[in-house]
C-alpha positions in Angstrom: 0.0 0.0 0.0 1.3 3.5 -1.1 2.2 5.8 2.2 -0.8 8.5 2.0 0.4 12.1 0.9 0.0 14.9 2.8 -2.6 16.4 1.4 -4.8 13.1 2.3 -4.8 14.2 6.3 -4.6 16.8 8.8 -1.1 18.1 9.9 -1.2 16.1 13.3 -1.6 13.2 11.7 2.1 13.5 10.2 3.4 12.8 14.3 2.3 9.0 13.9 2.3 8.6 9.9 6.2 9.0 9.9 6.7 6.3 12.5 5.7 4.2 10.0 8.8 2.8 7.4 7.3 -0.7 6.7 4.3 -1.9 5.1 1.5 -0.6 7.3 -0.7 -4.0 6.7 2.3 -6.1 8.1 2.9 -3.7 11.0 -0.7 -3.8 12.0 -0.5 -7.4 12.2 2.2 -7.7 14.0 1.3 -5.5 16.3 -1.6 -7.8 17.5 0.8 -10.0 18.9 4.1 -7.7 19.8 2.5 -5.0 21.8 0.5 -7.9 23.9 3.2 -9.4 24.6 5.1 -6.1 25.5 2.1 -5.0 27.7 2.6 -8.7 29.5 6.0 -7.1 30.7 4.4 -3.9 32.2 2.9 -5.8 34.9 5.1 -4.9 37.7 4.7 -1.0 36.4 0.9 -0.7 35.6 0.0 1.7 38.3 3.1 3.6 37.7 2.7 6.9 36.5 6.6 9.0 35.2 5.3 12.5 36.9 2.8 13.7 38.6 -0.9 14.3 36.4 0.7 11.8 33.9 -1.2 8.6 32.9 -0.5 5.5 34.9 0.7 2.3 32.0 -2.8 0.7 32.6 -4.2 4.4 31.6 -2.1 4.5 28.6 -2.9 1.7 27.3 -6.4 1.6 28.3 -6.4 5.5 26.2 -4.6 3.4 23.1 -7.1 0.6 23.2 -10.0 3.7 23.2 -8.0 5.2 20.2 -8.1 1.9 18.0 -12.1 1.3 18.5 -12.6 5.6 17.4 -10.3 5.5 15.1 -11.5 2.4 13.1 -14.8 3.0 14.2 -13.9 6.8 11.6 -12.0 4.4 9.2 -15.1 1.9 8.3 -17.5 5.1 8.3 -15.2 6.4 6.0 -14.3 3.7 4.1 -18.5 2.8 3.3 -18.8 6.6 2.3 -20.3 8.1 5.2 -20.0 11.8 4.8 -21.4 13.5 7.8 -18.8 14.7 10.1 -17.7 12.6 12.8 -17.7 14.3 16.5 -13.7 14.4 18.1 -12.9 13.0 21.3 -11.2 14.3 24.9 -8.5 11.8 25.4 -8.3 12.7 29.0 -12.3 13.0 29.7 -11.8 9.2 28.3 -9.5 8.1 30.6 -10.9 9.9 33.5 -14.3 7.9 32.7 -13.0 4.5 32.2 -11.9 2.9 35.6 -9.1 1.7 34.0 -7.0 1.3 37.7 -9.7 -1.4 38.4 -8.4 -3.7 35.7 -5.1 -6.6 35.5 -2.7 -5.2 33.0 -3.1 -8.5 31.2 -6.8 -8.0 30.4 -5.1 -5.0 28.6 -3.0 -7.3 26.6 -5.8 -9.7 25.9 -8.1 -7.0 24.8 -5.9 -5.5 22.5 -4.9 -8.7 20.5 -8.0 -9.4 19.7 -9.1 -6.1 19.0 -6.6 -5.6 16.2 -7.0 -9.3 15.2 -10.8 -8.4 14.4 -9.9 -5.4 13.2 -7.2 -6.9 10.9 -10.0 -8.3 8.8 -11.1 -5.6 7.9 -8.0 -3.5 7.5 -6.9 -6.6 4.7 -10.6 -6.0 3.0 -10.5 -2.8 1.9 -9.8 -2.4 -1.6 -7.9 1.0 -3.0 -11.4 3.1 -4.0 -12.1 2.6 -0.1 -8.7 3.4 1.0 -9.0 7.0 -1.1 -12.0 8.3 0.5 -11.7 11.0 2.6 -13.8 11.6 6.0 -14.1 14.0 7.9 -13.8 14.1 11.9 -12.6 16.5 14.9 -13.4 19.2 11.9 -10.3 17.8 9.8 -10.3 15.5 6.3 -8.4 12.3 6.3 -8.2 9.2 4.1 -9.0 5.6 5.1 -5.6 4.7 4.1 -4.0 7.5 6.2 -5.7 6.7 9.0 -4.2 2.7 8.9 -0.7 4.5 9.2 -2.2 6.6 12.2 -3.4 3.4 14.0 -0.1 1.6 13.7 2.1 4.7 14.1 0.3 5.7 17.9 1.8 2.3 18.9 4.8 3.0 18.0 4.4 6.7 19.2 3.3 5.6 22.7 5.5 2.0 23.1 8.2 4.4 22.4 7.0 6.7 25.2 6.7 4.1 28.0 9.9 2.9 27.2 11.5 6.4 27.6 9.5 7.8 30.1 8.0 4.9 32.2 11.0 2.2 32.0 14.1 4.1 32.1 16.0 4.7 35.3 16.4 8.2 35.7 19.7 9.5 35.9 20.9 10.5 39.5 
C-alpha cells in the first residue's frame, strides 16, 4: 500500500504517519501479537505513572485501546462513504471515565490482540477506491488509508514513550 500524501490528512496526523517505514498492513498485524506481549512485561509497572498528572501504564494503554475502536470506528464510516462529520474526542475526559485502575494489565493485553486481530480483517478487506475516500472528523479531512498509518504509528508513538518515560532509570 502507497504511504498517504500529505494532502490526504490533517497536519497532526504526520506525528504517527512518519513512524511508519514498513508496510503498514504487516505492522498492524504484528502489532496484534508484539504490543500484547510487550504490555505482558508492564505488569510490575501498571499503576506507575513518570510524573505527577501523567497517565498510569494501565491508563495509557487503556487511552490506546479507546484510540483503535474511534479510530477504526472513523475508518469503516469512511471507508463505506459516510459523509457526515464525525464528532472528536477528549482523550483525558476518556481516561478519566474509564476505571481503567480497576483492571489486570493483562486483560489490557488480551483485549488489544484481539481487537486488532478483528480489526485486521477488515483492514486486509478494503480495496484501493475505499482506501481513497476522505472523511471528515474532529473538523479535519483524512483518508482511510491514512488513518491505517495513524493506528499503527500511535503504537509505535506511545511504546516508544513508555519505554523512555515509564521504564528508564532516571539518571541521579
Amino acid at each position: 500500500m502507497n504511504r498517504p500524501q500529505p494532502s490526504e490528512y490533517p497536519v497532526w496526523a504526520e506525528t504517527y504517519i512518519k513512524l511508519v517505514e514498513d508496510d503498514v498492513l504487516q505492522i498492524l498485524e504484528s502489532q496484534a501479537t508484539e504490543f500484547a506481549d510487550f504490555i505482558n512485561n508492564l505488569v510490575e509497572k501498571a499503576d506507575y505513572a513518570y510524573a505527577p498528572g501523567k497517565w498510569t501504564i494501565k491508563q495509557l494503554i487503556g487511552h490506546m485501546i479507546d484510540t483503535e475502536r474511534i479510530l477504526t470506528y472513523r475508518l469503516t464510516c469512511f471507508a463505506r462513504g459516510e459523509k457526515t462529520p464525525l464528532p472528536g474526542f477528549e482523550e483525558d475526559d476518556y481516561v478519566a471515565n474509564a476505571h481503567f485502575s480497576d483492571r489486570s494489565l493483562l486483560s489490557f493485553s488480551e483485549e488489544f490482540s484481539l481487537l486488532r486481530r478483528a480489526n485486521m480483517f477488515l483492514f486486509k478487506s478494503l480495496q484501493e477506491q475505499e482506501l481513497d475516500q476522505m472523511g471528515n472528523a474532529s473538523n479535519r479531512d483524512i483518508t482511510v488509508r491514512a488513518m491505517l498509518f495513524v493506528l499503527a504509528g500511535h503504537i509505535i508513538h506511545h511504546t516508544r514513550i513508555i519505554k523512555e518515560r515509564y521504564l528508564e532509570t532516571p539518571a541521579v
